[in-house]
C-alpha positions as a printed NumPy array, in Angstrom:
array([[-16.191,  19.677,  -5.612],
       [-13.601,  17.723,  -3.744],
       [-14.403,  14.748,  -1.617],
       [-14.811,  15.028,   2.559],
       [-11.373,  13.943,   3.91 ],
       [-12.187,  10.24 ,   5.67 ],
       [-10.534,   9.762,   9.11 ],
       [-10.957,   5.993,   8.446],
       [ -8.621,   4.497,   6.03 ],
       [ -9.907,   3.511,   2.369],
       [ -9.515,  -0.054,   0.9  ],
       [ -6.587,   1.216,  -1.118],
       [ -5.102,   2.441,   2.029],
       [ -6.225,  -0.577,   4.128],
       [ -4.139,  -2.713,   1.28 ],
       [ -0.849,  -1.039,   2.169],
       [ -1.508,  -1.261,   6.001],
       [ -2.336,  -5.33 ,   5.406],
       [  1.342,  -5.337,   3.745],
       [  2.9  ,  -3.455,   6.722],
       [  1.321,  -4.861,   9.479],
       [  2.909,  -7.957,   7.705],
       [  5.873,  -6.976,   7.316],
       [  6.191,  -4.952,  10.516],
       [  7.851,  -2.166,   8.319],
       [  8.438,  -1.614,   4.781],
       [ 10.082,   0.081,   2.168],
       [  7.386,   2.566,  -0.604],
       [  9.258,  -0.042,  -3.024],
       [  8.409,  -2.756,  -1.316],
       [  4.784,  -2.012,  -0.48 ],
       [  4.26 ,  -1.403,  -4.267],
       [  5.919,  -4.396,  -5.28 ],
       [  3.796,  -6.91 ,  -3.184],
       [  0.415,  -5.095,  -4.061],
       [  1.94 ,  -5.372,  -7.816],
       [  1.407,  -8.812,  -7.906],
       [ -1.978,  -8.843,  -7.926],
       [ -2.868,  -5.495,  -9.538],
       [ -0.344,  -3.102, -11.097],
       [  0.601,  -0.003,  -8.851],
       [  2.984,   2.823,  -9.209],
       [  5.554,   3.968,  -7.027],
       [  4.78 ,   7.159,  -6.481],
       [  0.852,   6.226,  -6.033],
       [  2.264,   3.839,  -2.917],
       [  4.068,   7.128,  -2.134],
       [  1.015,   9.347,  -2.09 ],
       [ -1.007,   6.991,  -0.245],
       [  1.93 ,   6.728,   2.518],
       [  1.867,  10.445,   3.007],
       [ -1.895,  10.603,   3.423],
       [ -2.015,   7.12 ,   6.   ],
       [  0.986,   9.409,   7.867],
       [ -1.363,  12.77 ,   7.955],
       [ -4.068,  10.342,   9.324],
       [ -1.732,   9.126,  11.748],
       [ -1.48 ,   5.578,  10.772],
       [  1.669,   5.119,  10.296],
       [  5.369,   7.065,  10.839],
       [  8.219,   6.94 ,   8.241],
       [ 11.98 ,   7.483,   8.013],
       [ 14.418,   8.372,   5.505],
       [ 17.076,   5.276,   5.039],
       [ 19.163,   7.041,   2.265],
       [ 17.26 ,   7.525,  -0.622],
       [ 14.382,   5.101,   0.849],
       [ 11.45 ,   6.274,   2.294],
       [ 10.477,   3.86 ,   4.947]])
């Protein structure tokens, strides 16, 4: 059975929002660089996580290139 979607963000997702509200805006690469450095975390898992906080309506993103920001 799947898990109740949480309108509240999750400590994982409250990690990434620390690094942006830090930053004021960041790149998936950079997000899952900084949050590297104290426990190792793939790309795409930053990815995931930004496309959930957006479907929450936490946070926006735009396409520079390649980059998803």
């Amino acid at each position: 059975m799947a898990r109740p979607v949480s309108t509240t963000p999750t400590d994982a997702e409250r990690a990434i929002l620390e690094v942006l509200w830090k930053h004021k805006e960041a790149s998936v690469r950079d997000v899952a660089d900084e949050l590297s450095r104290s426990k190792p975390v793939a790309y795409t898992t930053v990815l995931t996580m930004f496309k959930i906080l957006e479907s929450k309506g936490f946070v926006s993103h735009r396409n520079a290139g390649r980059a998803f920001i």
